[in-house]
C-alpha positions, 0 to 999 in steps of 0.5 A, a space after each residue: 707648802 707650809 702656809 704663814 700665820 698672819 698676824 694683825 699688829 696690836 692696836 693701842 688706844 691711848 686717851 685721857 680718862 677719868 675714873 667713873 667706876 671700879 668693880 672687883 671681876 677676880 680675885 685679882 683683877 679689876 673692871 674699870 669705867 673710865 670717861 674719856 676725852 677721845 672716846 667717851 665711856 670705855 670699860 677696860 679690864 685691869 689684870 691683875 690690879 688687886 696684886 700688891 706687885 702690880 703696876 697699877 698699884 696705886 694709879 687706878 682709883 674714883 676719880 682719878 685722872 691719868 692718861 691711858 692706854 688699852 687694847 680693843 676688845 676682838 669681841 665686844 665692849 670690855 678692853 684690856 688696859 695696858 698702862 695708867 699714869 695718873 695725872 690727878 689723885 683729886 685727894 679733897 674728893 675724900 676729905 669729906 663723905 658729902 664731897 665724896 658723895 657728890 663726886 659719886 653723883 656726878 659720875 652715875 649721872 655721866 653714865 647714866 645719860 651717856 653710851 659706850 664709846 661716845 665722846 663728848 669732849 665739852 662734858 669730859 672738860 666739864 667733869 673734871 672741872 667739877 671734881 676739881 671744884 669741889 677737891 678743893 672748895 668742898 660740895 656745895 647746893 651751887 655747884 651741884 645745880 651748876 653741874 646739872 644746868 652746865 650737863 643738861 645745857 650741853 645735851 641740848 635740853 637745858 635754858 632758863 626757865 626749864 626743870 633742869 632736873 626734870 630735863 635730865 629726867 626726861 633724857 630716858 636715863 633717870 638720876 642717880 638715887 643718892 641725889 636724895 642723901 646728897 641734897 639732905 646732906 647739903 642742906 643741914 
């Protein structure tokens, strides 16, 4: 007696992602960090990305917005992202290297303090107002301490009166190191 295969059904995770990071893996393939609302920091793999023919061509970029979909990983963190569709290019984040810069600051800082596969749903919300704010008013020293007092308030380490920078600090992770070009910028 021949005894069936049994196959699992493929699960797909569907949630809306921001771009954190994109990294080169192959000639023809992408990592891509995402920050999403459901399941916080994922990595995904995007096959075959880097082709002209693809179809992601065009929808995976820093600081994009777009609702996706992904295949879980059998084996460890890295998944398979099946499908992009972009909901907010964010164009003004690269109207100006010091908006790009702060963009960049405020997404190494969302992966430096956060793990894998945590959901925050309130610093989803308030990362993407931010790259909204400055897509549109520019990078300013108010937004940039408004961010970190907004972050660190959410985590629980921030009130009035406390270091805010010391208290992300103090979260184990440190900041990101173009903190420093970014307030020397900001403050010409």
């Amino acid at each position: 007696m021949i005894t069936p295969i049994c196959h699992r059904p493929l699960v797909l995770e569907k949630s809306q992602g921001l771009v954190l990071r994109v990294v080169r893996l192959t000639e023809t393939s992408l990592i891509v960090r995402w920050w999403t609302l459901e399941h916080g920091r994922i990595d995904t793999v995007a096959k075959g990305a880097r082709r002209n023919s693809s179809a992601f061509a065009g929808k995976i970029d820093l600081f994009f917005s777009a609702e996706i979909t992904w295949q879980r990983s059998k084996s460890g963190p890295l998944h398979h992202l099946r499908e992009s569709s972009v909901s907010n290019y964010r164009e003004g984040l690269r109207k100006s290297y010091v908006n790009t810069l702060m963009a960049g600051y405020f997404c190494g800082l969302i992966e430096k303090i956060h793990e894998l596969e945590h959901a925050e749903p309130q610093v989803h919300d308030l990362l993407g107002r931010a790259l909204d704010h400055v897509a549109t008013s520019g990078a300013s020293l108010r937004a940039l301490r408004f961010f970190e007092q907004e972050l660190a308030r959410l985590h629980g380490v921030g009130s009035p009166g406390v270091d805010v920078q010391r208290a992300l600090l103090d979260m184990g992770a440190g900041l990101p190191d173009i903190r420093r070009e970014l307030l020397e910028r900001l403050s010409r």
